[in-house]
C-alpha positions in Angstrom: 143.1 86.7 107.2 143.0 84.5 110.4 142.3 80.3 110.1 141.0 78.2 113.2 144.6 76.4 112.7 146.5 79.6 113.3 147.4 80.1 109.5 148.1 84.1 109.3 148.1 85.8 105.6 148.7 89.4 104.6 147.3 90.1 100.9 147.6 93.9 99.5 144.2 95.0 99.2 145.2 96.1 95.3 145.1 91.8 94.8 141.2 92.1 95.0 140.4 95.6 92.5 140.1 93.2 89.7 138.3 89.9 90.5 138.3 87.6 87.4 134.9 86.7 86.2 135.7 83.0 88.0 136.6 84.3 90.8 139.5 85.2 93.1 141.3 82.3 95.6 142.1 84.7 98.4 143.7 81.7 101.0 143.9 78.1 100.5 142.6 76.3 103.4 143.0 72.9 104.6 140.3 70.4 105.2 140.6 70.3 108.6 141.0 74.3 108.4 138.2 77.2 107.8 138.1 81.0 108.2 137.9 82.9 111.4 137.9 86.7 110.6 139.4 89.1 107.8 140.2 92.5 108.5 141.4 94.8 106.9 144.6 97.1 108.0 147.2 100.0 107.5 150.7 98.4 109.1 150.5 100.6 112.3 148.4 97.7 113.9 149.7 94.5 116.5 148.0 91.0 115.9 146.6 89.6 118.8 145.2 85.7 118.7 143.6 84.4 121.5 142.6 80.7 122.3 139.6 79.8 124.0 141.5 78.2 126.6 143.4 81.4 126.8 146.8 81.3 125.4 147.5 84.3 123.4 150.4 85.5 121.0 150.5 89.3 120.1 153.0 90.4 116.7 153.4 93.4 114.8 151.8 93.5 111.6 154.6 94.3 109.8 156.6 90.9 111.2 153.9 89.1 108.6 155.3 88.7 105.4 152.5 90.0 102.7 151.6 87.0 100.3 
């Protein structure tokens, strides 16, 4: 999961099997903060973030600590 601010989380996909009948917080987001994308991975993949004025930052994966 990807926020606008640049807030990176790694949840195991197991977290989400069993959604309570209330519902599941998945991230907690700031006001100022919302949700760019979600996808979903296998640890082979490298993170890239792009700006729209361009800067970029590229990571492993594995360098994000699962939460």
């Amino acid at each position: 999961m990807v926020t606008k601010k640049g807030t990176v989380k790694k949840t195991p996909i197991e977290e989400f099997a069993n959604v309570r009948k209330n519902g599941l917080t998945a991230i907690n987001l700031k006001e100022d903060d919302e949700l760019i994308e979600v996808k979903t991975t296998n640890e082979n993949f490298e993170i890239f973030l792009v700006t729209k004025n361009g800067m970029c930052i590229r990571f492993k994966e594995t360098d994000v600590r699962a939460t």
